[in-house]
Biopython code that builds the backbone (N, CA, C, O; Angstrom):
import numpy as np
from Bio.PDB.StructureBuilder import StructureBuilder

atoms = [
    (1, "UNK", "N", (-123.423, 156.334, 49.301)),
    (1, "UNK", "CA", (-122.363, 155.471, 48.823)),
    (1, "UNK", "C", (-121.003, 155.957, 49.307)),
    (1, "UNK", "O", (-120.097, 155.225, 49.705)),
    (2, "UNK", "N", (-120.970, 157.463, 49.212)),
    (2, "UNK", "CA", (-119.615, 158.018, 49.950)),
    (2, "UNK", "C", (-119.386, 157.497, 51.115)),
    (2, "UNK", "O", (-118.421, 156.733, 51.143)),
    (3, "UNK", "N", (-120.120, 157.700, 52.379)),
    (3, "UNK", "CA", (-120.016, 157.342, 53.635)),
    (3, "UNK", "C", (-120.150, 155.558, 53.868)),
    (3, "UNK", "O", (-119.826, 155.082, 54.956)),
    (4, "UNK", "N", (-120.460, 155.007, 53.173)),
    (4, "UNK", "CA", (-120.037, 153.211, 53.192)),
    (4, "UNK", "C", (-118.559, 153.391, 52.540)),
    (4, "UNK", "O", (-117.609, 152.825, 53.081)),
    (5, "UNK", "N", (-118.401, 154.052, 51.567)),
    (5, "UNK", "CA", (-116.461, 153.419, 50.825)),
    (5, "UNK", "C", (-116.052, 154.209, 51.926)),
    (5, "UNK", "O", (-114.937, 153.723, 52.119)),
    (6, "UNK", "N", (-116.238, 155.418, 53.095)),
    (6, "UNK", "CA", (-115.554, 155.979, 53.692)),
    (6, "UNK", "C", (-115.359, 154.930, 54.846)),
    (6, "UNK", "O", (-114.233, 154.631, 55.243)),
    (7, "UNK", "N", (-116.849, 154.225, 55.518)),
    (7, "UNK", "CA", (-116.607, 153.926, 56.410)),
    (7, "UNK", "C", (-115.595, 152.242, 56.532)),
    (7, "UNK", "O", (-114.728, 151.838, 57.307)),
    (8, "UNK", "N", (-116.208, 151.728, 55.466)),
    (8, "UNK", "CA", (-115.307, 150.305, 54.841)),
    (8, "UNK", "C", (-113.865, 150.953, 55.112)),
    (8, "UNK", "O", (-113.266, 150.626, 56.136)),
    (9, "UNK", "N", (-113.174, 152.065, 54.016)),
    (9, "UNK", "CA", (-111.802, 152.671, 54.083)),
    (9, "UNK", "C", (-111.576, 152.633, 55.983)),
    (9, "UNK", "O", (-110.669, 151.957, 56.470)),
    (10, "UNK", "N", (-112.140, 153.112, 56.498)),
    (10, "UNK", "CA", (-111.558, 153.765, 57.749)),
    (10, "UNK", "C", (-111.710, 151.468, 58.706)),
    (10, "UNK", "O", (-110.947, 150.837, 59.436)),
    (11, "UNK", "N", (-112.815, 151.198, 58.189)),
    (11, "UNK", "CA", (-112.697, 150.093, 59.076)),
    (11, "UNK", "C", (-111.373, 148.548, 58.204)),
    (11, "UNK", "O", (-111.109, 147.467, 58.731)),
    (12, "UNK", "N", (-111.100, 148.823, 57.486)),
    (12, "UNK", "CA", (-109.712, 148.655, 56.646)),
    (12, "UNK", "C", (-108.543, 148.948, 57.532)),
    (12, "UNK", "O", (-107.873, 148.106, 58.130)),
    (13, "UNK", "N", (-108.386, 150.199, 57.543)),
    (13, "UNK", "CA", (-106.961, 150.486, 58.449)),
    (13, "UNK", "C", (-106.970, 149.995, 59.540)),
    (13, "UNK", "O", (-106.015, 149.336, 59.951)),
    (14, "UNK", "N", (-108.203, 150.241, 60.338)),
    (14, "UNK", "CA", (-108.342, 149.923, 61.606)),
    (14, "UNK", "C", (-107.842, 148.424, 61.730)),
    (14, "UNK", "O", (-107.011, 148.122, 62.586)),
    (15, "UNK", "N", (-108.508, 147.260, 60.627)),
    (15, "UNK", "CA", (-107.704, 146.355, 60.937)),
    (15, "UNK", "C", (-106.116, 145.708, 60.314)),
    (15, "UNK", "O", (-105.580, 144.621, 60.527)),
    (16, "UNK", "N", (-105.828, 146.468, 59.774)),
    (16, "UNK", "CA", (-104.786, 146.938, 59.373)),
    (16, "UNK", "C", (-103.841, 146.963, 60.920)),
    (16, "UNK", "O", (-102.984, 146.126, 61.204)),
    (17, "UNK", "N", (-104.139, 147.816, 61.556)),
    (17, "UNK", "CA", (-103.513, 148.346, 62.781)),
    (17, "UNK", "C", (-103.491, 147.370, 63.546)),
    (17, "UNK", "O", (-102.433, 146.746, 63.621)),
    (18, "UNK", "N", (-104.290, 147.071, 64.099)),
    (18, "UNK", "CA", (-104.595, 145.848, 65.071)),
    (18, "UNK", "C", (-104.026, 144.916, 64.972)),
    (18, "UNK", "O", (-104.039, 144.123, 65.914)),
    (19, "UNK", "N", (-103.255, 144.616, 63.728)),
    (19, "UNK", "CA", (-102.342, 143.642, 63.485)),
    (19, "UNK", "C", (-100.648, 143.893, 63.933)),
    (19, "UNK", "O", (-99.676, 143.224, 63.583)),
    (20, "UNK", "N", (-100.673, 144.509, 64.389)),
    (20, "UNK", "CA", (-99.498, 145.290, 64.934)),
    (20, "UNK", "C", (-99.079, 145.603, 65.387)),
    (20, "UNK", "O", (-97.950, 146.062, 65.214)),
    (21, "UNK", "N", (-100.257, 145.535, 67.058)),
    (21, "UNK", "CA", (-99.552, 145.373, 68.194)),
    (21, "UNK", "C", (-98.920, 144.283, 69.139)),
    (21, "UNK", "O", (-99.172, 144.223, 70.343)),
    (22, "UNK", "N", (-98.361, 143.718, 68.699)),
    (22, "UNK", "CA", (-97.662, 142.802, 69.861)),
    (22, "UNK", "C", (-96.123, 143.043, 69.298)),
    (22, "UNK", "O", (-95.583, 142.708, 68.244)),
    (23, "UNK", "N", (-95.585, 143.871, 70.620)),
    (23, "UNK", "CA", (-94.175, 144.192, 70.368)),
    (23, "UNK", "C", (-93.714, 143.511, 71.240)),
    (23, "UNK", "O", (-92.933, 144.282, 71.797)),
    (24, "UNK", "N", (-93.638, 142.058, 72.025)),
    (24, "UNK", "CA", (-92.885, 141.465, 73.309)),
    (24, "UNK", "C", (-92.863, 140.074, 72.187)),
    (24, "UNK", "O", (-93.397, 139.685, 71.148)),
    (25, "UNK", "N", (-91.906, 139.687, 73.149)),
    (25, "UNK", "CA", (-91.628, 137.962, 72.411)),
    (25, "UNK", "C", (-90.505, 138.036, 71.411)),
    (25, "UNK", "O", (-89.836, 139.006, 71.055)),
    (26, "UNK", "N", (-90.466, 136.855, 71.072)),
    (26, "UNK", "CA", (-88.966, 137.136, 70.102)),
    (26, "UNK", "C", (-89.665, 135.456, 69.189)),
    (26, "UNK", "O", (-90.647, 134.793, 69.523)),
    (27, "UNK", "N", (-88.670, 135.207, 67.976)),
    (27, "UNK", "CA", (-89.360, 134.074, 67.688)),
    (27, "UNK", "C", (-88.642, 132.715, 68.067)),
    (27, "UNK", "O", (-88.515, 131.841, 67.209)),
    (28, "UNK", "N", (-88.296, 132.588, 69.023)),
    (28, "UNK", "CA", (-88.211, 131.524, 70.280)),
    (28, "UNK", "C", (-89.185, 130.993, 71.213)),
    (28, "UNK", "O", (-89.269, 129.993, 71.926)),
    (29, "UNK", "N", (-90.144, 132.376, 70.866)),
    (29, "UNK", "CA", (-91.485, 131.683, 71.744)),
    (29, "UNK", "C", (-91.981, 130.343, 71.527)),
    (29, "UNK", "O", (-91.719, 130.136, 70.343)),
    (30, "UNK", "N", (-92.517, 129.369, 71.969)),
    (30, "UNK", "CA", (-93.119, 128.329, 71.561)),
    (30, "UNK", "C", (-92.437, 127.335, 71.027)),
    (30, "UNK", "O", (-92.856, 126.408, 70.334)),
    (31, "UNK", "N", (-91.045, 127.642, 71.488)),
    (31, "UNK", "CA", (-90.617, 126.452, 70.145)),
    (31, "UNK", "C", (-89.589, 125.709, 71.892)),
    (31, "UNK", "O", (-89.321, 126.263, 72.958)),
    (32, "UNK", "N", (-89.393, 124.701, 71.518)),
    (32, "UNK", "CA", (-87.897, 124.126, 72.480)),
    (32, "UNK", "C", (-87.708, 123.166, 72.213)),
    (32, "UNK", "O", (-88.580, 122.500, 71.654)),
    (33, "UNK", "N", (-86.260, 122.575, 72.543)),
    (33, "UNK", "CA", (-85.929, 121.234, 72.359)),
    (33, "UNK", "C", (-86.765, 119.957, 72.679)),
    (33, "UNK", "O", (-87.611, 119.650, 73.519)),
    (34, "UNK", "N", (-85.921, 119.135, 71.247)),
    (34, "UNK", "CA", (-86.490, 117.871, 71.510)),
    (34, "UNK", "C", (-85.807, 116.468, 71.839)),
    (34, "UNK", "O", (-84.920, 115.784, 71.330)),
    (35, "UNK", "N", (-86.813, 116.356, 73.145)),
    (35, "UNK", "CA", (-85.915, 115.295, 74.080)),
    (35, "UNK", "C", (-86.286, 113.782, 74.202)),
    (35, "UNK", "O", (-86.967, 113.317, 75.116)),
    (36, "UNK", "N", (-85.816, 113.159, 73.288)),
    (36, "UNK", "CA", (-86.291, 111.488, 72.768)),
    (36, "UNK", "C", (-86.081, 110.962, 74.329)),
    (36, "UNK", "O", (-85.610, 111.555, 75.300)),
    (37, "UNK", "N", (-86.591, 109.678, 74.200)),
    (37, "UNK", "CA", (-86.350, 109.025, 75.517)),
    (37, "UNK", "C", (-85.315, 108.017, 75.198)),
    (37, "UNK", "O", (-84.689, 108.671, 74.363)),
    (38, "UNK", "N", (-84.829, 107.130, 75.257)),
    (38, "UNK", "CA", (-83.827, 106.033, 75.516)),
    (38, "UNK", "C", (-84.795, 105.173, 74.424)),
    (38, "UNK", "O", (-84.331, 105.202, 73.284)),
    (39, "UNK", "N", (-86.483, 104.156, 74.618)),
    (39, "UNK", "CA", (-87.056, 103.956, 73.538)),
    (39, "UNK", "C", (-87.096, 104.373, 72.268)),
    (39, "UNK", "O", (-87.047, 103.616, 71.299)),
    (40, "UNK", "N", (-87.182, 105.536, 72.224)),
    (40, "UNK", "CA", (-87.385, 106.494, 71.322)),
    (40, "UNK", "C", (-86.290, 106.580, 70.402)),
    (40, "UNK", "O", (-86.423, 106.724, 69.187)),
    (41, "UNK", "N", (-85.467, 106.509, 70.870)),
    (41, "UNK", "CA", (-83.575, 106.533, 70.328)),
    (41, "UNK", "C", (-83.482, 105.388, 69.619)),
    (41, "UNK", "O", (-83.039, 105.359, 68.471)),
    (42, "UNK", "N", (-84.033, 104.025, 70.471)),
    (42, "UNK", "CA", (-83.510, 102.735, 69.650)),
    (42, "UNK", "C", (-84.926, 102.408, 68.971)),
    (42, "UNK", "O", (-85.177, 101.290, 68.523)),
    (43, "UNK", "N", (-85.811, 103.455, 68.935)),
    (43, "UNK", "CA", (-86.994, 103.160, 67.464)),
    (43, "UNK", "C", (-87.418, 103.959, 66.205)),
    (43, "UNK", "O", (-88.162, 103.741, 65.248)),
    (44, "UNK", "N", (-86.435, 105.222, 66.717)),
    (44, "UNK", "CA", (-86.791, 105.834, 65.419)),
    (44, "UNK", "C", (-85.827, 106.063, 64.484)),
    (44, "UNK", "O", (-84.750, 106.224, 65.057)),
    (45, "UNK", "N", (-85.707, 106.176, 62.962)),
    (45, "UNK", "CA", (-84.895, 106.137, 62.309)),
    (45, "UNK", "C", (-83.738, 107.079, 62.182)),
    (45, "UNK", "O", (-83.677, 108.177, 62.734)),
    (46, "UNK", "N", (-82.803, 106.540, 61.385)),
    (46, "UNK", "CA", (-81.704, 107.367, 61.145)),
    (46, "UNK", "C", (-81.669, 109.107, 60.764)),
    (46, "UNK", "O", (-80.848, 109.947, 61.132)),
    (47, "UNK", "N", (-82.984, 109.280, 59.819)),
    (47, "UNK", "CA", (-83.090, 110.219, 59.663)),
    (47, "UNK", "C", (-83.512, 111.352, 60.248)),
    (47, "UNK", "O", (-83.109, 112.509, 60.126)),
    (48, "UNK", "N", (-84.547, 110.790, 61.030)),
    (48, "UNK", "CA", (-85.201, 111.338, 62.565)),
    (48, "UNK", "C", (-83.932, 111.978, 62.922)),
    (48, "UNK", "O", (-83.459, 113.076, 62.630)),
    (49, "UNK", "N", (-83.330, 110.597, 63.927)),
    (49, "UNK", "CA", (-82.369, 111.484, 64.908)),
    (49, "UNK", "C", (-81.582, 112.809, 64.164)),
    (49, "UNK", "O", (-81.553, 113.764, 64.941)),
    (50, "UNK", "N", (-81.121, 113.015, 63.224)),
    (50, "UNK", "CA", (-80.479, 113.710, 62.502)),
    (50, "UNK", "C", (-81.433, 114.987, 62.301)),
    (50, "UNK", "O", (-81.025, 116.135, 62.478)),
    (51, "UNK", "N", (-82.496, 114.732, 61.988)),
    (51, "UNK", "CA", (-83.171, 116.060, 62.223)),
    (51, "UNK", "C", (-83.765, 116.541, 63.439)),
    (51, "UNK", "O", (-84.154, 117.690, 63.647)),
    (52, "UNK", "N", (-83.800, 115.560, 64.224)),
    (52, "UNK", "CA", (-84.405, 116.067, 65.504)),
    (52, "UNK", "C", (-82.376, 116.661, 66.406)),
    (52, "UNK", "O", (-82.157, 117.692, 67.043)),
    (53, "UNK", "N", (-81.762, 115.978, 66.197)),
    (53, "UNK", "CA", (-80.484, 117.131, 66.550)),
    (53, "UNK", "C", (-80.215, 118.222, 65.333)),
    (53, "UNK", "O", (-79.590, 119.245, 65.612)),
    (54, "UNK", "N", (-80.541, 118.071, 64.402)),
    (54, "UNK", "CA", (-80.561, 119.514, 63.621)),
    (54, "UNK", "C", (-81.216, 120.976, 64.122)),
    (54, "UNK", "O", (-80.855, 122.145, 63.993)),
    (55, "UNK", "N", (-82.412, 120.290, 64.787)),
    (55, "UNK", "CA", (-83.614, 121.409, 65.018)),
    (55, "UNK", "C", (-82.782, 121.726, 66.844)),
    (55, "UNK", "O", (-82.815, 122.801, 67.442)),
    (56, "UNK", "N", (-82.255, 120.690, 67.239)),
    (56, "UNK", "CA", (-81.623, 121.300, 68.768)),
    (56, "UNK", "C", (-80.418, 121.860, 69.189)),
    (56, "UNK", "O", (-79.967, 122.223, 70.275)),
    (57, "UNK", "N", (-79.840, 121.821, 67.532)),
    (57, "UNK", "CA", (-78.646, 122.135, 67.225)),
    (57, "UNK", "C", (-78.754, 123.628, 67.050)),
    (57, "UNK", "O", (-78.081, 124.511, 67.583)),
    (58, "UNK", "N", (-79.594, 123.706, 66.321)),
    (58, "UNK", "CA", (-80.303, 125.427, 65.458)),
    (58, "UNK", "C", (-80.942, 126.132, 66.883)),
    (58, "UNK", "O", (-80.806, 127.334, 67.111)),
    (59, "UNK", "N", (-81.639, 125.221, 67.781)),
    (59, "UNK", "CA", (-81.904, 126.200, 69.009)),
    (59, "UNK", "C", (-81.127, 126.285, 69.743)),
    (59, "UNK", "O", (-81.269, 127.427, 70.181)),
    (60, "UNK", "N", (-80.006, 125.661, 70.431)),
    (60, "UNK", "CA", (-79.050, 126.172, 71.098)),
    (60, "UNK", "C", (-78.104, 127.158, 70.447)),
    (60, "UNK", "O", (-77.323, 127.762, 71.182)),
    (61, "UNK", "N", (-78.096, 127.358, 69.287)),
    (61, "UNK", "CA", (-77.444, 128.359, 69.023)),
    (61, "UNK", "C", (-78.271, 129.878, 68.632)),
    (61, "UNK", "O", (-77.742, 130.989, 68.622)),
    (62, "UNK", "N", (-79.375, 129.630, 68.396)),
    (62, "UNK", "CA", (-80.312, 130.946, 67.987)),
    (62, "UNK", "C", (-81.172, 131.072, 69.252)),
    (62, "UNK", "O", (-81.471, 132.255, 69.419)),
    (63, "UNK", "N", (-81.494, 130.557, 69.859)),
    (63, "UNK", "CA", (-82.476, 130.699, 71.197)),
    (63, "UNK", "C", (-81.555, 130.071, 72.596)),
    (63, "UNK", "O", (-82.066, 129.483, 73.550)),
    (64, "UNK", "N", (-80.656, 130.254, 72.489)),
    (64, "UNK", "CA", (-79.555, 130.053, 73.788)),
    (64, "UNK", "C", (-80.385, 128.478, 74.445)),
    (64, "UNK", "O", (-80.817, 128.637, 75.587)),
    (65, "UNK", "N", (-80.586, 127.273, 73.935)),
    (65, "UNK", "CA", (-80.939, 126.443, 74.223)),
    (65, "UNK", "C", (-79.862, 125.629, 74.827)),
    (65, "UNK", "O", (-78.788, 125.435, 74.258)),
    (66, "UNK", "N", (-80.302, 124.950, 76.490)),
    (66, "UNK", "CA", (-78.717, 124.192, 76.962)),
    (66, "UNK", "C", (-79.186, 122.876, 76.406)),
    (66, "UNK", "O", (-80.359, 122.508, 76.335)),
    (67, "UNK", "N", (-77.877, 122.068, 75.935)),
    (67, "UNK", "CA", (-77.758, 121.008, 75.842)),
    (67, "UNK", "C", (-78.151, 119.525, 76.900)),
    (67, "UNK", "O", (-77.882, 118.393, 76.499)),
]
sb = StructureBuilder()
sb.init_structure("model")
sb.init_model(0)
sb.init_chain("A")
sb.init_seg("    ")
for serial, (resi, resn, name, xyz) in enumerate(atoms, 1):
    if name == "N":
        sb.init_residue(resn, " ", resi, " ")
    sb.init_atom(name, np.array(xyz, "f"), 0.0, 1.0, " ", f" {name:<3s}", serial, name[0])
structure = sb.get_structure()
């Protein structure tokens, strides 16, 4: 019984650890602006556009996003 709670304990940390290596990237990865088309502009609502320039508003200034 010692050597199962030992080996469970030791295979615990282990994944413990493994969760922990990825030191590259920043959290800009995966994300980028969003670029309606001309349709898109004269069909989606008021509230849309307003959040879809909220969210391109927030990345050009936190993820150096060009306009």
């Amino acid at each position: 019984m010692k050597k199962l709670a030992s080996f469970l304990t030791l295979t615990l940390i282990a994944i413990w650890v493994s969760g922990c290596d990825q030191t590259t990237g920043n959290a800009c990865d995966g994300w980028e602006s969003i670029r309606p088309t001309k349709n898109d502009i004269a069909t989606i609502s008021a509230k849309l556009k307003r959040q879809i320039l909220s969210h391109d508003k927030h990345g050009a200034k936190t993820c150096g996003w060009k306009p």
